[in-house]
C-alpha positions as CSV (number, residue, x, y, z in Angstrom):
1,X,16.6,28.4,-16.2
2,X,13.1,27.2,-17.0
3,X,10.0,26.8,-14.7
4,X,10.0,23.4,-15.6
5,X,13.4,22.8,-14.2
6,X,13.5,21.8,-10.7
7,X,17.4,22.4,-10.6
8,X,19.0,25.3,-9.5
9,X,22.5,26.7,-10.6
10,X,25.0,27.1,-8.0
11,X,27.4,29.8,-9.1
12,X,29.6,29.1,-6.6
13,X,30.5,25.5,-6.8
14,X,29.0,25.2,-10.7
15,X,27.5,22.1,-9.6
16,X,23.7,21.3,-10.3
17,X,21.8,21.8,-7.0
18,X,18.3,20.7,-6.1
19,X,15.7,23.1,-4.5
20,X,16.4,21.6,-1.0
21,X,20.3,22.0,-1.3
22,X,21.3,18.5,-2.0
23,X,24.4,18.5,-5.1
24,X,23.9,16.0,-8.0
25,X,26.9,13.9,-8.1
26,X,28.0,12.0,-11.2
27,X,27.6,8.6,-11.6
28,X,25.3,8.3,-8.4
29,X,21.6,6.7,-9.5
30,X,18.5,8.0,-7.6
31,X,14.8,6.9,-7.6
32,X,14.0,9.8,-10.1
33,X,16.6,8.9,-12.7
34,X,15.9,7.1,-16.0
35,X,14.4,3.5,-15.3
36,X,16.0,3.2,-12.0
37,X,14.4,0.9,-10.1
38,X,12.6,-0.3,-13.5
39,X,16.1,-1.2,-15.0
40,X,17.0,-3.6,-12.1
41,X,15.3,-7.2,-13.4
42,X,12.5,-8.0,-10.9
43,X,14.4,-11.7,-9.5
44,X,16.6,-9.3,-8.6
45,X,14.4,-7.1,-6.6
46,X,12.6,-9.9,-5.0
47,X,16.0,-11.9,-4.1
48,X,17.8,-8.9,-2.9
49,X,14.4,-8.2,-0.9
50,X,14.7,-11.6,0.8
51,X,18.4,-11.8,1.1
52,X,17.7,-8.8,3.3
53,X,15.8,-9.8,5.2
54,X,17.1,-13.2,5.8
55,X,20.3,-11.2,7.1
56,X,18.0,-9.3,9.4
57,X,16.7,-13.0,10.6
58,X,19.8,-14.2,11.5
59,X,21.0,-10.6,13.4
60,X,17.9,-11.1,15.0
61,X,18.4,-14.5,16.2
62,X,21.8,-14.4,17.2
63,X,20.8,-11.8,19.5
64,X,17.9,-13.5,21.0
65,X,19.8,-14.1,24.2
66,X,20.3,-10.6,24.7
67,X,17.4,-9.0,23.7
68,X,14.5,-11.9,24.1
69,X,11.2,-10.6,23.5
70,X,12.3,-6.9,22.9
71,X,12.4,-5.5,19.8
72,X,11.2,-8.1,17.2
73,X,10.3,-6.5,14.4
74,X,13.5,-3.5,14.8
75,X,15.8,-5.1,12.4
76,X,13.2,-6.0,9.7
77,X,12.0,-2.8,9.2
78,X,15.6,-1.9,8.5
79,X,15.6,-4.6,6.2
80,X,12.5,-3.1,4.1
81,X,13.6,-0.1,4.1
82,X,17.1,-1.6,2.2
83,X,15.1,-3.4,-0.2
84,X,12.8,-0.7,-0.7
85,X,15.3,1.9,-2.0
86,X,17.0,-1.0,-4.1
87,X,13.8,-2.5,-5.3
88,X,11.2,-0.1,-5.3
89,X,7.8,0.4,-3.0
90,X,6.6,-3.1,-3.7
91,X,9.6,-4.6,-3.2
92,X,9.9,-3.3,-0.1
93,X,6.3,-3.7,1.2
94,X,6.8,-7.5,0.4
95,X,10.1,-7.1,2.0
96,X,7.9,-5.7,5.4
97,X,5.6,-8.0,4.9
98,X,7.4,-11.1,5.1
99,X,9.9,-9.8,7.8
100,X,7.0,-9.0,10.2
101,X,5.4,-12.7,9.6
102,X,8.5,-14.2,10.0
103,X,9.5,-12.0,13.5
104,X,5.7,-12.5,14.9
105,X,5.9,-16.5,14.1
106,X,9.8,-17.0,15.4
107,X,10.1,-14.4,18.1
108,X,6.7,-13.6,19.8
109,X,5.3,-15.9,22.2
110,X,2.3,-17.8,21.5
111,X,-1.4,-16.1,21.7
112,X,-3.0,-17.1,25.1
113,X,-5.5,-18.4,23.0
114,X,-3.1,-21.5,22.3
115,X,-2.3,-22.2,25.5
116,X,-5.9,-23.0,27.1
């Protein structure tokens, strides 16, 4: 094994094992690997990002009559978080982003600045 090499060697299982225990499985793509999330075009990114949270949206509002004003901005986070490990950090920081405008203009009240 070199210093280099993050992996360990399991004897046991003969499966490639990272340094917090985690096996490698074949055919499964992670963040690290090759040009993964570089090898996804970047509509692709961006529309999976907004189908995302568009889905979150309409959770959100279907739910309105049971959660009102609670919770606005649970499922969009959720959302970024999807389209971050799809897309990448930007993706998902746009993803953020245009979830939190959206909940704050759809589901928060008005300021009380708008209402004198």
């Amino acid at each position: 094994m070199n210093a280099h090499d993050s992996w360990c060697e399991n004897p046991i299982a003969k499966a490639k094992v990272d340094c917090f225990g985690l096996t490698r499985m074949k055919g499964l793509k992670f963040p690290g690997d090759g040009n993964w999330p570089g090898s996804v075009p970047v509509w692709k990114r961006y529309s999976a990002a907004s189908a995302c949270v568009l889905i979150a949206f309409l959770i959100r509002f279907l739910l309105t009559p049971v959660l009102g004003e609670e919770l606005p901005f649970m499922l969009f986070i959720a959302a970024s978080l999807i389209a971050a490990w799809y897309g990448g950090a930007v993706t998902g920081i746009a993803a953020l982003a245009f979830g939190l405008f959206l909940a704050d203009y759809i589901f928060l009240p008005t300021s009380i600045l708008d209402k004198h």
